[in-house]
C-alpha positions in Angstrom: 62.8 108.9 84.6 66.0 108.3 86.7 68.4 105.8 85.5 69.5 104.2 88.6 71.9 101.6 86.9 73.5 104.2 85.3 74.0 106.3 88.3 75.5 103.4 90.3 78.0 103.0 86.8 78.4 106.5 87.4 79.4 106.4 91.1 81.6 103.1 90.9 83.7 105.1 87.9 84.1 108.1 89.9 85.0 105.8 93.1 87.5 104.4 90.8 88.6 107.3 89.4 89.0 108.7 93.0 91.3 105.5 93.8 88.9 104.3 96.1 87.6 100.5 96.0 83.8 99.5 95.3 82.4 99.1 98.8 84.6 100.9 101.7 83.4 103.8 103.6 85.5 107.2 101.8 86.4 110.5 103.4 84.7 112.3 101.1 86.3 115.3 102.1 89.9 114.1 101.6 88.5 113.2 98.2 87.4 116.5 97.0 90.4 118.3 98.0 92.2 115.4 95.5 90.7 117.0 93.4 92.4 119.0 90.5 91.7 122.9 90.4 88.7 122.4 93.2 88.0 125.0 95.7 86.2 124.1 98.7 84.0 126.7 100.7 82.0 125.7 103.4 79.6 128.4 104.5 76.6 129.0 107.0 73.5 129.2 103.8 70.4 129.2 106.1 67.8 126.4 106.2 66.8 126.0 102.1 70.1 125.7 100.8 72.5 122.5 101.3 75.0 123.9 98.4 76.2 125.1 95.0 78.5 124.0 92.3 79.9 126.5 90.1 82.1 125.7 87.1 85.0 128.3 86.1 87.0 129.0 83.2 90.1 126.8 83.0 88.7 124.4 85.3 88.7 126.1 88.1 86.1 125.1 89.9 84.3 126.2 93.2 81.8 123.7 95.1 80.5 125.2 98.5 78.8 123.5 101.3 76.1 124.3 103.4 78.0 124.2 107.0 75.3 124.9 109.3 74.0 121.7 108.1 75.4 118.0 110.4 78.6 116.2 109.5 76.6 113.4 108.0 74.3 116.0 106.0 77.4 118.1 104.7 79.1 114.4 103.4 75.9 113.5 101.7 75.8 117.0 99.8 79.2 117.3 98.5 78.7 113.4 96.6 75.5 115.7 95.3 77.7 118.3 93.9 80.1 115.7 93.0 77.6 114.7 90.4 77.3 118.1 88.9 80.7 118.7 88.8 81.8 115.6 86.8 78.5 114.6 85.1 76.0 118.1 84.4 76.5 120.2 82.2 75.0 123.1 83.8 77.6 125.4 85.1 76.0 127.1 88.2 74.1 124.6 90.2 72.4 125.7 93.2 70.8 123.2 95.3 67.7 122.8 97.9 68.4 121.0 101.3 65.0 118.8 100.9 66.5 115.6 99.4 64.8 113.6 96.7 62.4 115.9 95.8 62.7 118.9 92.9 63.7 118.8 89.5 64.6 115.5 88.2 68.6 116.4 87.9 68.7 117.2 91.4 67.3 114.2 92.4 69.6 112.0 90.0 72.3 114.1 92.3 70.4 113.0 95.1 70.6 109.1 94.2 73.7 109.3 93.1 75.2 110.8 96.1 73.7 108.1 97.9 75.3 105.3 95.6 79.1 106.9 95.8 78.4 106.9 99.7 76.7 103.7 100.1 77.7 101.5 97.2 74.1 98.9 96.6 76.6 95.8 97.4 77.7 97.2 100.5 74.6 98.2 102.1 73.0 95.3 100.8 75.0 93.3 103.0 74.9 95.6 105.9 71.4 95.4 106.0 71.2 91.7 105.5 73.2 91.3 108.2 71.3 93.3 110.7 68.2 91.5 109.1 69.6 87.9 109.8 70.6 88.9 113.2 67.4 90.3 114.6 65.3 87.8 112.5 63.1 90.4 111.1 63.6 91.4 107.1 62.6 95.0 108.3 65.1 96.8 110.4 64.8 98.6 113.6 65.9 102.2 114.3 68.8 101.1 116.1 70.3 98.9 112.2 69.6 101.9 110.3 71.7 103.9 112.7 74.7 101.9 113.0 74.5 101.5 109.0 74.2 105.7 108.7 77.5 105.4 111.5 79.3 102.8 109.6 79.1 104.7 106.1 79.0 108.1 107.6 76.0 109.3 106.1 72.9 111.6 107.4 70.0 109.9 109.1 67.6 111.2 106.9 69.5 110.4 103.7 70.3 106.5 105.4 66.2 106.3 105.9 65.3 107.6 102.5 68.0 105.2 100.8 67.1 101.7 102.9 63.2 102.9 101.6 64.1 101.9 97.8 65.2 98.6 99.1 62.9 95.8 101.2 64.9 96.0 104.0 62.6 99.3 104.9 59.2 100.0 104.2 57.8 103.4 103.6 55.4 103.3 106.4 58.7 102.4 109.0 61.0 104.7 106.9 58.3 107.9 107.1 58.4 107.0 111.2 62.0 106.9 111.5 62.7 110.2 109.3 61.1 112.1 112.3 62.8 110.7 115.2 65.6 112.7 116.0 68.6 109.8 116.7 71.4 111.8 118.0 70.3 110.4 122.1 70.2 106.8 120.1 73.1 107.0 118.5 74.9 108.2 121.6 73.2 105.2 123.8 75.0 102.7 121.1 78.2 103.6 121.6 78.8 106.2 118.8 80.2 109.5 118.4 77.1 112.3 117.7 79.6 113.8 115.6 77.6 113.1 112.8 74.5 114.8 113.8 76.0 117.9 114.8 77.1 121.1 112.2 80.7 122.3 112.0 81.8 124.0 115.0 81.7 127.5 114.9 85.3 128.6 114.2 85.0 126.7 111.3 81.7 127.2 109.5 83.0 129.6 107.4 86.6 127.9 105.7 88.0 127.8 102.4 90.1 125.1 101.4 92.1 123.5 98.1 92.9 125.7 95.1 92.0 129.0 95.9 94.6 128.5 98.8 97.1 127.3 96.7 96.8 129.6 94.1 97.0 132.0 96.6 100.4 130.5 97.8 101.7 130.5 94.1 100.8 134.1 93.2 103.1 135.2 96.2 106.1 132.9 95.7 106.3 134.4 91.9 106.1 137.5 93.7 102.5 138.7 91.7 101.5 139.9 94.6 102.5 142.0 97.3 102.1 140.0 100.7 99.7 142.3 101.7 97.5 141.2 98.8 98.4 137.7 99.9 97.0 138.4 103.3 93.7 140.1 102.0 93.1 136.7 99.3 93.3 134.4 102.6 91.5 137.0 104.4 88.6 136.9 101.9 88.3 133.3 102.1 87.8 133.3 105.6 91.3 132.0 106.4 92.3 134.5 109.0 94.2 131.3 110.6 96.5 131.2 107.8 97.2 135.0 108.7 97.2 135.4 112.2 98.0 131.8 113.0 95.6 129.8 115.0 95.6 130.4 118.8 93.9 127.1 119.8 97.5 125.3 118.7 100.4 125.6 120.8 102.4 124.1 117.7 102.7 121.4 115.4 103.2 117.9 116.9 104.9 115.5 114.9 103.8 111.8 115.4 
């Protein structure tokens, strides 16, 4: 059976850890590359796969992230990995896109994710406050958008968190996990950022300490800067060996 108070423990100590506070929104990306001895690899894995967490020797370890998959739906997977990276002990985890379903680790990852994102105080109030205002203790489609914008989390994974509270009943919730929102969330105001996957030139990207410890081996002169080239090469970094034609040059501001 799944502990949520001790996942929400669990998510509040990692916040912490993290040096983030107990209720903001995080830049969960800028978090993992915080990370000590963390690679990053995002990488197009087809539709049954959102990502993998593999644990190395010496702590070097490798999460990778399914990006052919929305902003909001790549977010919500790395917090899943994020729990079994500090708190499985399996060291390969490979994990199904389908949320809250499978083996009971996976959705323990699941629920967790969804409490480092969307700490219970925050969205509480959130939703209250959408509930007051419209004087209805269900919300519409149009509250559990702006609460998926204002925490930066995927629609479906919103939906499916809002249905273990009473702000969203599973008959509402089940409706609103089929409607696609991107149109809505555009009509509001809002980027569709969030619905969309990683841009093309970037869906396949490496990024923390596989780069570094790429940069490191060549300054102690380990490797030849051939090599060097081939290592970035390898982790799809060909901008960090041909440069990047889109950019004209670095801007200072």
């Amino acid at each position: 059976m799944i502990d949520h108070a001790d996942l929400m423990t669990k998510a509040a100590r990692l916040r912490k850890h993290l040096g983030e506070d107990s209720t903001s929104p995080v830049d969960i990306f800028a978090l993992a590359l915080s990370i000590e001895n963390l690679t990053i690899v995002y990488y197009p894995m087809g539709d049954n796969l959102s990502g993998m967490c593999i644990k190395g020797q010496e702590e070097n370890n490798v999460i990778a992230i399914n990006s052919a998959m929305t902003l909001g739906r790549q977010r919500f997977s790395l917090a899943h990995e994020f729990y079994h990276l500090f708190y499985d002990d399996t060291m390969v985890s490979v994990c199904a896109k389908k949320i809250d379903s499978g083996k009971e680790i996976e959705r323990s990852a699941d629920m967790f994710a969804s409490y480092f994102l969307m700490p219970d105080a925050a969205l509480q109030e959130k939703a209250e406050y959408y509930s007051k205002k419209r004087g209805d203790r269900q919300l519409e489609l149009s509250d559990v958008i702006r609460i998926e914008q204002y925490f930066g989390v995927s629609h479906q994974a919103t939906v499916f968190r809002l249905m273990h509270t009473t702000y969203l009943d599973n008959e509402k919730g089940s409706t609103y996990l089929t409607i696609p929102v991107r149109r809505q969330a555009e009509a509001l105001g809002y980027s569709s950022d969030l619905y969309r996957p990683s841009p093309e030139e970037k869906r396949y990207m490496t990024y923390g300490n596989y780069i570094d410890q790429a940069e490191q081996v060549l300054s102690k002169e380990l490797v030849s800067y051939g090599k060097y080239e081939e290592l970035l090469l390898d982790a799809f970094r060909s901008d960090l060996v041909y440069g990047d034609e889109r950019e004209d040059g670095d801007v200072i501001d």
